[in-house]
C-alpha positions as CSV (number, residue, x, y, z in Angstrom):
1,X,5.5,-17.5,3.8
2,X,6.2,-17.3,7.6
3,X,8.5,-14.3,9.0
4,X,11.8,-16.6,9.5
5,X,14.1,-13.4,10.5
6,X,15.7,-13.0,14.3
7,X,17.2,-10.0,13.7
8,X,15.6,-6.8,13.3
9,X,16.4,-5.0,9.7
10,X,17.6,-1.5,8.2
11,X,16.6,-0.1,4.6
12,X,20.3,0.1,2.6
13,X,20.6,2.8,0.1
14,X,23.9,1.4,-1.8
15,X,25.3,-0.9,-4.2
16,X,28.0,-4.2,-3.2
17,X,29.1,-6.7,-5.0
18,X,28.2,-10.4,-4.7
19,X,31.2,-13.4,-5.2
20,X,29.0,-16.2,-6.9
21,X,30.6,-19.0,-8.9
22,X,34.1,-17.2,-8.3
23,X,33.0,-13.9,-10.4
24,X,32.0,-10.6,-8.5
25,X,28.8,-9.0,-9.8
26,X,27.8,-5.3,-9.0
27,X,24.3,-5.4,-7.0
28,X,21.9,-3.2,-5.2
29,X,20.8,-4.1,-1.4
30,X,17.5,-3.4,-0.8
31,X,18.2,-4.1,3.2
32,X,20.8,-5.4,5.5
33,X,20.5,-6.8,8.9
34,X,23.1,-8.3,11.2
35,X,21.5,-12.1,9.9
36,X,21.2,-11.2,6.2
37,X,20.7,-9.0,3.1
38,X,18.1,-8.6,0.7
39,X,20.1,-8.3,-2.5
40,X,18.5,-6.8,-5.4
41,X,19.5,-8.0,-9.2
42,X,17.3,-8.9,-11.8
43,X,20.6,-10.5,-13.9
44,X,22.5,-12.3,-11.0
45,X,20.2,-15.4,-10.2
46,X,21.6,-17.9,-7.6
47,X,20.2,-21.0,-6.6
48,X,18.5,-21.7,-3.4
49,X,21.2,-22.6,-0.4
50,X,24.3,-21.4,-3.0
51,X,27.0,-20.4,-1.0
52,X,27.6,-16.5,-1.7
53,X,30.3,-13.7,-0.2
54,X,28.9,-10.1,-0.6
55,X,31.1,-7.3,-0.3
56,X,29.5,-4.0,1.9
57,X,31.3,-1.0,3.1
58,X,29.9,-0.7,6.3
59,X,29.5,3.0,7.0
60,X,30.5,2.3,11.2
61,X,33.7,0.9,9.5
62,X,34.7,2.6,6.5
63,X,38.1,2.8,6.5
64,X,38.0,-1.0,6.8
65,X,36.9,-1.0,2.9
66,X,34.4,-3.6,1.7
67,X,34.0,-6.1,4.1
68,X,33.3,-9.9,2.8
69,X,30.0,-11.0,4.5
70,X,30.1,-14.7,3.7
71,X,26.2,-16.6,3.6
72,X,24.1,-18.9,1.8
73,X,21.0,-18.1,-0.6
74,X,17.8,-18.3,1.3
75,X,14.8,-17.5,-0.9
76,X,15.3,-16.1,-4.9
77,X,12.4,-14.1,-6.1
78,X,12.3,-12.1,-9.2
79,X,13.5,-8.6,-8.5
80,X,16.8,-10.6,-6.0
81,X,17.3,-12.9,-3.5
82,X,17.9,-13.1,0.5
83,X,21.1,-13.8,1.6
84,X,21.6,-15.4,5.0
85,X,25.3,-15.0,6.9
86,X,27.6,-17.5,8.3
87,X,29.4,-16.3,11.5
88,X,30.8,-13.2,11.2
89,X,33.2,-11.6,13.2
90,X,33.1,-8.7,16.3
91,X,34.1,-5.9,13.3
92,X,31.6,-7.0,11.3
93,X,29.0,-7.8,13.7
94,X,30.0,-4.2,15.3
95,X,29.6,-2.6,12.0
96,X,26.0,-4.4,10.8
97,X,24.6,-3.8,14.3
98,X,26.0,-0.2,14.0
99,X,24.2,0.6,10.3
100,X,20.9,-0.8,12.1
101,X,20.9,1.1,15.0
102,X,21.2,4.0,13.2
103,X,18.9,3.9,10.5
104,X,16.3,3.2,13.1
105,X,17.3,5.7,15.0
106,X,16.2,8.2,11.9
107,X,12.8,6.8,11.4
Protein backbone atom coordinates (compact mmCIF):
# COMPACT_ATOMS: atom_id res chain seq x y z
CA UNK A 1 0.00 0.00 0.00
CA UNK A 2 1.31 3.54 -1.03
CA UNK A 3 1.85 6.33 1.79
CA UNK A 4 -1.49 8.45 0.84
CA UNK A 5 -1.10 10.86 3.95
CA UNK A 6 -0.27 14.99 3.43
CA UNK A 7 -0.11 15.74 6.77
CA UNK A 8 2.45 14.78 9.06
CA UNK A 9 1.09 12.60 12.33
CA UNK A 10 1.30 12.48 16.29
CA UNK A 11 1.04 9.18 18.52
CA UNK A 12 -2.47 9.76 20.74
CA UNK A 13 -2.45 8.30 24.06
CA UNK A 14 -6.38 8.55 24.76
CA UNK A 15 -9.75 7.18 24.19
CA UNK A 16 -12.93 9.16 21.93
CA UNK A 17 -15.83 8.15 20.90
CA UNK A 18 -16.90 7.40 17.24
CA UNK A 19 -20.83 8.50 15.92
CA UNK A 20 -21.41 5.51 13.42
CA UNK A 21 -24.94 4.49 12.41
CA UNK A 22 -26.32 7.25 14.92
CA UNK A 23 -24.82 5.29 18.16
CA UNK A 24 -21.57 6.62 19.89
CA UNK A 25 -18.94 3.89 20.63
CA UNK A 26 -16.02 4.37 23.17
CA UNK A 27 -12.59 3.81 21.03
CA UNK A 28 -8.91 4.09 21.43
CA UNK A 29 -6.80 6.39 18.86
CA UNK A 30 -3.75 5.04 18.03
CA UNK A 31 -2.74 8.54 16.08
CA UNK A 32 -4.26 11.80 15.05
CA UNK A 33 -3.18 14.18 12.44
CA UNK A 34 -4.74 17.38 11.19
CA UNK A 35 -6.14 14.94 7.89
CA UNK A 36 -7.17 11.98 9.94
CA UNK A 37 -7.07 9.41 12.84
CA UNK A 38 -6.14 5.97 13.20
CA UNK A 39 -8.91 4.67 15.42
CA UNK A 40 -8.37 1.59 17.21
CA UNK A 41 -11.42 -1.02 17.91
CA UNK A 42 -11.53 -4.50 17.38
CA UNK A 43 -15.71 -4.43 17.99
CA UNK A 44 -16.66 -1.20 16.04
CA UNK A 45 -16.18 -2.27 12.34
CA UNK A 46 -17.19 0.35 9.65
CA UNK A 47 -17.27 -0.02 6.13
CA UNK A 48 -14.89 1.46 3.72
CA UNK A 49 -16.00 5.32 2.73
CA UNK A 50 -18.85 5.23 5.86
CA UNK A 51 -19.35 8.52 6.93
CA UNK A 52 -18.14 8.83 10.73
CA UNK A 53 -18.01 11.91 13.52
CA UNK A 54 -15.36 11.18 16.18
CA UNK A 55 -15.42 13.00 19.30
CA UNK A 56 -11.53 14.16 20.67
CA UNK A 57 -10.80 16.54 23.49
CA UNK A 58 -8.13 18.32 21.93
CA UNK A 59 -5.61 19.12 24.74
CA UNK A 60 -4.77 22.90 22.91
CA UNK A 61 -8.59 23.33 23.46
CA UNK A 62 -9.84 21.69 26.36
CA UNK A 63 -12.20 23.72 27.78
CA UNK A 64 -13.93 23.45 24.36
CA UNK A 65 -14.95 19.68 25.53
CA UNK A 66 -15.00 17.01 22.79
CA UNK A 67 -14.88 18.37 19.61
CA UNK A 68 -16.90 16.52 16.62
CA UNK A 69 -14.20 15.76 13.84
CA UNK A 70 -16.58 14.74 11.04
CA UNK A 71 -14.77 12.16 8.10
CA UNK A 72 -15.13 9.26 6.08
CA UNK A 73 -13.63 5.57 6.61
CA UNK A 74 -10.49 5.23 4.59
CA UNK A 75 -9.03 1.77 5.02
CA UNK A 76 -10.45 -0.98 7.87
CA UNK A 77 -7.92 -3.42 9.05
CA UNK A 78 -8.28 -5.79 11.93
CA UNK A 79 -7.05 -4.06 15.11
CA UNK A 80 -9.28 -0.39 13.56
CA UNK A 81 -9.70 1.66 10.86
CA UNK A 82 -8.38 5.16 9.36
CA UNK A 83 -10.55 7.93 9.44
CA UNK A 84 -10.09 10.70 6.93
CA UNK A 85 -11.75 14.44 7.91
CA UNK A 86 -13.99 16.67 6.05
CA UNK A 87 -13.23 20.37 6.46
CA UNK A 88 -12.85 21.36 9.71
CA UNK A 89 -12.84 24.60 11.15
CA UNK A 90 -9.80 27.28 12.42
CA UNK A 91 -10.52 25.77 16.36
CA UNK A 92 -10.21 22.59 15.31
CA UNK A 93 -7.57 22.86 12.79
CA UNK A 94 -5.76 25.15 15.59
CA UNK A 95 -6.23 22.49 18.12
CA UNK A 96 -5.06 19.15 15.71
CA UNK A 97 -2.08 21.25 14.37
CA UNK A 98 -1.45 22.17 18.07
CA UNK A 99 -1.47 18.29 19.59
CA UNK A 100 1.11 17.58 16.55
CA UNK A 101 3.38 20.16 17.11
CA UNK A 102 3.80 19.20 20.35
CA UNK A 103 4.15 15.75 20.40
CA UNK A 104 6.93 16.21 17.99
CA UNK A 105 8.31 18.61 19.71
CA UNK A 106 8.93 15.76 22.66
CA UNK A 107 10.44 13.11 20.44
Amino acid sequence: MSEKRFFERAEFDGEAEIELRGARHRVSLRDLSVGGAYVLSSTVVPSHDEAVTLHVVLPAIAEKGPRPLRGWVRWVRADGFGVQFGPTGALDTYGLAAYVAKAKAHI
